[in-house]
N, C-alpha and C positions, 0 to 999 in steps of 0.2 A: 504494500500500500504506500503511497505516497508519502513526505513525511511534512507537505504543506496541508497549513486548516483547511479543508473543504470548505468552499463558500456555503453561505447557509442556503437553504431548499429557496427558491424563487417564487412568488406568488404568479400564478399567470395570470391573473387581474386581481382588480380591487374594488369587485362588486361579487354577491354572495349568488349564488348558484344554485338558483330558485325558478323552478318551472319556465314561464315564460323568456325570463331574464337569463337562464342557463345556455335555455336556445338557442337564443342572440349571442350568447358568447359565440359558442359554438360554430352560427355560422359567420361570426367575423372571424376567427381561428383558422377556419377551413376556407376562406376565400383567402383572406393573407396565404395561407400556405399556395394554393394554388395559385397564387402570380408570384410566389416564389417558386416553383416548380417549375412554371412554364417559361420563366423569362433568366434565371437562370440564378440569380442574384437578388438583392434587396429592394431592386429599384422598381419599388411601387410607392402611392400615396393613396394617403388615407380614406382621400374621394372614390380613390377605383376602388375599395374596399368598400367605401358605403354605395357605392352607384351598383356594383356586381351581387355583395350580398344582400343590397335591398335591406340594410341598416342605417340609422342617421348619422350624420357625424358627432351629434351632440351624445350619441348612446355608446362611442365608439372611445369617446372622451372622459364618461361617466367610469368607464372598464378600464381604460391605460392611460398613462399618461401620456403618451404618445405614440409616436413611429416604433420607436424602440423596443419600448417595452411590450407592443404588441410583436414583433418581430422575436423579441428575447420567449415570450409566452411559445409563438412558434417551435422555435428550437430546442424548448425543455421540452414539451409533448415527444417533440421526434425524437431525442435523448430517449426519451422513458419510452415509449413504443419500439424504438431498437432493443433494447435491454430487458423489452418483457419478450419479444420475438426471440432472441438470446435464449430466456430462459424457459422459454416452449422448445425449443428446438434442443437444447442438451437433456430437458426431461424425456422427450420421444425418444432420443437416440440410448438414453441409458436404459430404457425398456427393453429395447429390440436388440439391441447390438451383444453376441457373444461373446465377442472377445475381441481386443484391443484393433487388430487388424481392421475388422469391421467397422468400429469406431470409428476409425482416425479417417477412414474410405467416407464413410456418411457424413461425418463434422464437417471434414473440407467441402467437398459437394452441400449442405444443408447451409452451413454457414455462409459459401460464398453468394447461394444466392437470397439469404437474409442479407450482404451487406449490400448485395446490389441492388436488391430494392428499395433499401434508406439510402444509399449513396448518395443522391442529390441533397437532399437537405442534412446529411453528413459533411459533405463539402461544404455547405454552408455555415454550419455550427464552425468548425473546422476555422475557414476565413474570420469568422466574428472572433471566434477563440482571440485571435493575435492582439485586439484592442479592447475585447472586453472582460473584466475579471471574473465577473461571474460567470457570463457561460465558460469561459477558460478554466474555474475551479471545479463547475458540473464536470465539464469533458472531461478533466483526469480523474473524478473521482469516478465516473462512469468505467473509464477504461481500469481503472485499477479492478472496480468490481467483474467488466468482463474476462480480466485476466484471472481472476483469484475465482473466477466460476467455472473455466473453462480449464485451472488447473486440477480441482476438485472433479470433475468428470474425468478427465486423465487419469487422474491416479484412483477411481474406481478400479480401473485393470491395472493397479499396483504388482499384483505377482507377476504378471506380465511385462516388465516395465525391468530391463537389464542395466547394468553396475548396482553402484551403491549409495546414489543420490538421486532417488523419483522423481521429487519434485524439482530439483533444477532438471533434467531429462523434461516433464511437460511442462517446466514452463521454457525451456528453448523452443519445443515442439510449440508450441503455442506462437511465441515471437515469429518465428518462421512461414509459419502460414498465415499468419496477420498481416505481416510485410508481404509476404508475396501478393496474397490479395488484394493488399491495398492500392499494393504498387499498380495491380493492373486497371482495378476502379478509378484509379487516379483520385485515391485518398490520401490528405498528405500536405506538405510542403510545396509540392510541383504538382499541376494540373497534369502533366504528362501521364503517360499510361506505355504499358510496358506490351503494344499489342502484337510481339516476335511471335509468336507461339501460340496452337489453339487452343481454345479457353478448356474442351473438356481433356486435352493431350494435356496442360498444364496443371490439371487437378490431378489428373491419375497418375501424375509422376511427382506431385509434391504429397501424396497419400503415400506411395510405394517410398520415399525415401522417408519420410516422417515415421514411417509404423516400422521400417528398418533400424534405425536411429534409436527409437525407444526399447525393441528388443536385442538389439547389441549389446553383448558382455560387456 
């Protein structure tokens, strides 16, 4: 875990979340997200918010205090909707999966294509990350939690799991396929993407040496 204080939990507004009133969150939330999704970046205003969801500006105002923090509201939902897809996806796999091989075969395939469905407004958090503290303290606390979740699944097939340090073994395994993923989602530092190699020849051979790696003496 990181050894910075995690910012504290973000309000996604600051009106209570009452019937009608909840709705209108809701659908100001979901049109903000959707012109960020389609446009690729932050650059909407708050009128196409009120013009698209058929909300007022004055109701829009009552909920945030502005751009930002409707935007910040944005990117804590997708945070927490990653991280609960996260943790649907390692409970299924710890169901089904025999033994470690199978695992590490289904995570990378399951995982990669839970990150690529958040990608977008992963890349987003991501860019806000660099100028804003709080979503910056959410995002490592996020990632420290999906590393220490996806270590704990690893080392369910502990007997499995060769030398004499498990847990450094998944959590390499873990970094390795994170960055590989990442790299090709173009999550990250550089929007670049890594697209040499095809995406399911790149999974079956970052599975084959990860489940190698972990049962190595």
């Amino acid at each position: 875990m990181s050894e910075e204080t995690p910012a504290p939990p973000l309000p996604l507004s600051r009106a209570p979340l009452q019937g009608r009133s909840k709705a209108t969150l809701e659908r100001m939330q979901a049109t903000a997200r959707e012109l960020m999704l389609e446009r690729g970046n932050e650059d909407f205003t708050l009128q196409e918010v009120s013009s698209r969801g058929q909300v007022s500006i004055g109701s829009i105002y009552l909920r945030f205090e502005g751009k930002d923090a409707l935007v910040r509201a944005v990117l804590v939902q997708a945070m927490q909707d990653l991280r609960d897809a996260e943790d649907a996806m390692l409970e299924r796999l710890l169901r089904h999966c025999r033994n470690i091989g199978e695992f590490v075969e289904n995570y990378i395939a399951d995982y990669a294509e839970v990150l690529r469905l958040h990608a977008p407004l992963l890349r987003l958090a991501m860019l806000r990350a660099q100028q804003d503290v709080q979503i910056s303290g959410l995002g490592k606390q996020a990632a420290d939690d999906a590393v220490a979740a996806s270590m704990r699944a690893f080392l369910e097939y502990r007997a499995e799991i060769g030398g004499d340090d498990a847990e450094l073994r998944a959590h390499s395994a873990y970094q390795i396929i994170f960055a590989t993923l990442a790299r090709r989602l173009s999550l990250g530092s550089t929007s670049e993407s890594s697209p040499t190699q095809d995406w399911d020849s790149l999974k079956g051979e970052l599975a084959r040496m990860c489940t190698a790696y972990l049962r190595s003496a």
